[in-house]
RODO-2510 file (C-alpha; in nm, 4 decimals, decimal comma):
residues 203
     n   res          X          Y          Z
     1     x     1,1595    -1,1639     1,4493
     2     x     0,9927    -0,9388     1,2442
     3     x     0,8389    -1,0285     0,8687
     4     x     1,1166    -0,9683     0,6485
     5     x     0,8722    -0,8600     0,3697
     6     x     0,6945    -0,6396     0,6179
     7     x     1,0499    -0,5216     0,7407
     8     x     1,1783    -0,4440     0,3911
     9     x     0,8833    -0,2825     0,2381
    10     x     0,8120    -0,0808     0,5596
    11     x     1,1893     0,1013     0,5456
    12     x     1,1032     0,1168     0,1424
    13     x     0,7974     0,3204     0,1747
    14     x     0,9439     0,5753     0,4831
    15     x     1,2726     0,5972     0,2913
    16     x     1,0901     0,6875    -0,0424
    17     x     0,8436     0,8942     0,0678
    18     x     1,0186     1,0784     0,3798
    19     x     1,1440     1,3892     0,1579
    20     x     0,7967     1,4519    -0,0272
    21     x     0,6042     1,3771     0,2661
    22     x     0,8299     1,5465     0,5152
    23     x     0,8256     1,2228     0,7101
    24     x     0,5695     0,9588     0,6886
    25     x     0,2799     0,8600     0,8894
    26     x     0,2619     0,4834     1,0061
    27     x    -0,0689     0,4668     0,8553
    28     x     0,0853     0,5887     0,5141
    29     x     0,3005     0,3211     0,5599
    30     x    -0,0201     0,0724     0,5373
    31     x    -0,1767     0,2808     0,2782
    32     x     0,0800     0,2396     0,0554
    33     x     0,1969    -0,0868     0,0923
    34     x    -0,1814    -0,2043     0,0646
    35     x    -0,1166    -0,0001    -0,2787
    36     x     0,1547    -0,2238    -0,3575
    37     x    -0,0347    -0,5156    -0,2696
    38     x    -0,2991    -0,4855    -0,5336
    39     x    -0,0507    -0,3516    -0,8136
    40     x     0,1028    -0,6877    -0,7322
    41     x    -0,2365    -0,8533    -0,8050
    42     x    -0,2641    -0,5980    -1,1307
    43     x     0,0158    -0,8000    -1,2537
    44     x    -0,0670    -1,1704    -1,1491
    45     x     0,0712    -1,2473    -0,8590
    46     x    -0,1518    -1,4840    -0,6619
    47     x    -0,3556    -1,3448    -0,3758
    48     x    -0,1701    -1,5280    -0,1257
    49     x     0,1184    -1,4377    -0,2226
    50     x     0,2766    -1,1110    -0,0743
    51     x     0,4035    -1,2209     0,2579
    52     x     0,1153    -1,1041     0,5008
    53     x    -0,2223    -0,9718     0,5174
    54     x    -0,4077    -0,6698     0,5245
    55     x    -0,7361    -0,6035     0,7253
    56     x    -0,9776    -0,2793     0,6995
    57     x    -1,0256    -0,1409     1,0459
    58     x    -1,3342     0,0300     1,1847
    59     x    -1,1778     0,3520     1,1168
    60     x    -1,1799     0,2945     0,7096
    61     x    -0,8082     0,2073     0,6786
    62     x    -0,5798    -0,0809     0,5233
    63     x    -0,4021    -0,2521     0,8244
    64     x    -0,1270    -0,5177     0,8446
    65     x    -0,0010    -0,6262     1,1920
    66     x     0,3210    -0,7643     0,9947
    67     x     0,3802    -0,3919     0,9008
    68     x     0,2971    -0,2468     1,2624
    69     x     0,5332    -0,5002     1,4235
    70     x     0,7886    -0,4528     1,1606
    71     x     0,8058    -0,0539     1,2219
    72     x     0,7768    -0,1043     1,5676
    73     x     1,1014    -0,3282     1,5624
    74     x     1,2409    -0,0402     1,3274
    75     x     1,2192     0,1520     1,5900
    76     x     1,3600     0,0200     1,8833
    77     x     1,6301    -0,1142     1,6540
    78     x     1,7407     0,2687     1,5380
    79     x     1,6651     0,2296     1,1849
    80     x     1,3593     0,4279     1,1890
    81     x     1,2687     0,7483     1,3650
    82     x     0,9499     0,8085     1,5180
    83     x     0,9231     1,1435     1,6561
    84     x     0,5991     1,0477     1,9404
    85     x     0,4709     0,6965     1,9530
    86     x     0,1669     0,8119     1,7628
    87     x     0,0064     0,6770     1,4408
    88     x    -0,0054     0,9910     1,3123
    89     x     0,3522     1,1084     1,4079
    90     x     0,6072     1,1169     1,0843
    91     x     0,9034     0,9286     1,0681
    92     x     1,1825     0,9137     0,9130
    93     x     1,4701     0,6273     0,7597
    94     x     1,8139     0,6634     0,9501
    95     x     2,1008     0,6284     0,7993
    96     x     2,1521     0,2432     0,9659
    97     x     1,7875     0,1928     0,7901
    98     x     1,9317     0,2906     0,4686
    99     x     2,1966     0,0419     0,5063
   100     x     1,9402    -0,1920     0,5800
   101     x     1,7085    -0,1602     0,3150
   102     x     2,0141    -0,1749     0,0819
   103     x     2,1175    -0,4851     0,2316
   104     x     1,7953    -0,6409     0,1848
   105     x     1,7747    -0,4876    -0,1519
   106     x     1,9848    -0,7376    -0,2513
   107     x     1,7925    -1,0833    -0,1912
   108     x     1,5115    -1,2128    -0,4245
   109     x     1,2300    -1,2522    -0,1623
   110     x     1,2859    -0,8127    -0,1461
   111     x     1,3704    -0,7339    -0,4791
   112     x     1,0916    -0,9080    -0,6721
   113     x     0,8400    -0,6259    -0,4698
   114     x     1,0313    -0,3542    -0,5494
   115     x     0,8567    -0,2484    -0,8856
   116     x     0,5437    -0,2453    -0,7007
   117     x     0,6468    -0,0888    -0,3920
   118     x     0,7918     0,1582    -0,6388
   119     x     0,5355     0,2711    -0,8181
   120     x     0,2914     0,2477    -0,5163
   121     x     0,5335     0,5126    -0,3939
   122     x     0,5324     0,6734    -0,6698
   123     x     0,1645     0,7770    -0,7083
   124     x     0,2012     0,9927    -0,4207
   125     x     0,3636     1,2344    -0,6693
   126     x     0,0551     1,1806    -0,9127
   127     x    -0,1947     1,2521    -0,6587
   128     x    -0,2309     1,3905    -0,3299
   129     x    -0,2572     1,1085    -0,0060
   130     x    -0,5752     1,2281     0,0707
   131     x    -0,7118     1,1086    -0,2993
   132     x    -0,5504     0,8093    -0,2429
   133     x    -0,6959     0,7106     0,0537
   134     x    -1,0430     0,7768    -0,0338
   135     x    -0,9575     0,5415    -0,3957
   136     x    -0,8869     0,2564    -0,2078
   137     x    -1,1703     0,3118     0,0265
   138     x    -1,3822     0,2632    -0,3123
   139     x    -1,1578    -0,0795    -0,3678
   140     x    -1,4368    -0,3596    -0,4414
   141     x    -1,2798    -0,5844    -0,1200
   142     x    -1,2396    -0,2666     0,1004
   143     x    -1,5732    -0,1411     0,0405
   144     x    -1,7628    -0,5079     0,0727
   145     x    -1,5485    -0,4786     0,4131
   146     x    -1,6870    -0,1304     0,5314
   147     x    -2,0287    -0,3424     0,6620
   148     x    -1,8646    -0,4761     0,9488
   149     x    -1,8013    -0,3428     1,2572
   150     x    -1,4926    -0,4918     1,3163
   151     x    -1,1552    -0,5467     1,1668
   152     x    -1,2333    -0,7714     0,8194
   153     x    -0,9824    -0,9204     0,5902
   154     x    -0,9205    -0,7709     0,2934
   155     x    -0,8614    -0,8994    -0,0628
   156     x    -1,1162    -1,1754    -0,0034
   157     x    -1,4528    -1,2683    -0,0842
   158     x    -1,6811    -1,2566    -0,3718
   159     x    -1,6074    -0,9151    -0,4494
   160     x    -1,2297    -1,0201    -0,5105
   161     x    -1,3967    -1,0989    -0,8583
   162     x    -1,4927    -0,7636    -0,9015
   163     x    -1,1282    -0,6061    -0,8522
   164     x    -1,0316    -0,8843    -1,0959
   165     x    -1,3261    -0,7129    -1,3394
   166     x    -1,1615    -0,3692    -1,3097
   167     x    -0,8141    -0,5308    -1,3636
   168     x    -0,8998    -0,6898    -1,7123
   169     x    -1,0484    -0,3800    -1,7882
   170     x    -0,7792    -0,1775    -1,7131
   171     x    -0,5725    -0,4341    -1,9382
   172     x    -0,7739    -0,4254    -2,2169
   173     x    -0,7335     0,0070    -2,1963
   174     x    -0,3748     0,0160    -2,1641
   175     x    -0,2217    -0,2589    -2,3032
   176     x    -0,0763    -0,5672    -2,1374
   177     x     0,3092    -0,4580    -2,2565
   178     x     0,2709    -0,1505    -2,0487
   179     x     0,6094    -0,1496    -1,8372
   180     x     0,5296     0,1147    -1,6080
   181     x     0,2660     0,0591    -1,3387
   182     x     0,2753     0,3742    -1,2355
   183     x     0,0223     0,4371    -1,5905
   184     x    -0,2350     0,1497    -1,4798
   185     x    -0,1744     0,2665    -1,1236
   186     x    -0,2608     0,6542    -1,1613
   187     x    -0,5486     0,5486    -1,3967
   188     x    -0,7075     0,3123    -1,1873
   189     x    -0,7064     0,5154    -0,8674
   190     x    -0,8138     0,8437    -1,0878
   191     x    -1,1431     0,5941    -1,1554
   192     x    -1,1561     0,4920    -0,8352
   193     x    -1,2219     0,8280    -0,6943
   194     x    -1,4411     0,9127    -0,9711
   195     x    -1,6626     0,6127    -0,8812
   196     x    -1,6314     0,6770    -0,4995
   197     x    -1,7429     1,1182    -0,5866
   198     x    -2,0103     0,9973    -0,8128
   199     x    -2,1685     0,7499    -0,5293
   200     x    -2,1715     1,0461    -0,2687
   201     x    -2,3017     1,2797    -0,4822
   202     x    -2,6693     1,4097    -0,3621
   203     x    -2,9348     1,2552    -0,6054
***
């Protein structure tokens, strides 16, 4: 069986994004549940604490096998649509994926991620996918990750410190009563890619 948090977030993401995106890649699906992920750690939630793991791959991306599995259950199941069994096909929530998202809406273990998944979602309306990507390429544990050939765990390591660093700072700007992550969200990618444009810029 597949992760349930994998499952649930997985059907969030398509469902939410589907419309804006006019169906959603599976590696959007990563993208922005990585996104998710480290809103989760903006707000304190231990690192080992979301349900599964994410890896960068050799082609610069945030990958979870619990999410590939999941959609890949979705599926076969009927509750997602994938129009060619390619990572860069869209797809789309069905209507019995609806009822399953709702369903699983409704227990704890899902619910408590939905703020996070939501305003992961979210700051695809703020900014376009493409800036999004390239912010969390400029993430401290995804880019300590880019000098390895191979697949490398993310959201370990020294330079999990350093994400910490950007989080307090971050806090200390905006306030720890802000409500609405979508603020520290859209701020913190917005520096991201500021960081990640002034580091290619030609000397």
């Amino acid at each position: 069986m597949a992760n349930p948090e994998a499952t649930y977030d997985s059907l969030f993401i398509v469902e939410h994004l589907e419309e804006s995106l006019h169906g959603v890649t599976e590696g959007e699906v990563h993208l922005f549940g990585y996104l998710a992920r480290l809103l989760a750690l903006f707000r304190g939630a231990p690192a080992a604490e979301w349900g599964y793991r994410f890896t960068r791959t050799k082609w610069g991306a945030p990958f979870s096998r619990d999410i590939a599995e999941a959609m890949r259950d979705l599926d076969l199941s009927g509750r997602l649509r994938i129009e060619a069994q390619d990572t860069v096909a869209p797809m789309l929530c069905t209507d019995e994926g609806k009822v399953m998202l709702e369903a699983l809406d409704e227990l704890e273990l899902c619910s408590a991620r939905r703020p996070f998944l939501e305003a992961a979602c979210s700051s695809a309306a703020a900014l376009p996918v493409s800036a999004i990507r390239q912010a969390i390429r400029s993430e401290p544990t995804f880019k300590s990750a880019s000098g390895h050939a191979g697949p490398q765990e993310l959201l370990t390591g020294p330079s999990l410190e350093l994400l910490y660093e950007q989080f307090g700072a971050l806090r200390r700007v905006l306030g720890d009563k802000a409500t609405d992550l979508l603020v520290p969200s859209s701020v913190w990618l917005s520096y991201l890619i500021e960081k990640s444009s002034t580091s290619e810029a030609p000397a």
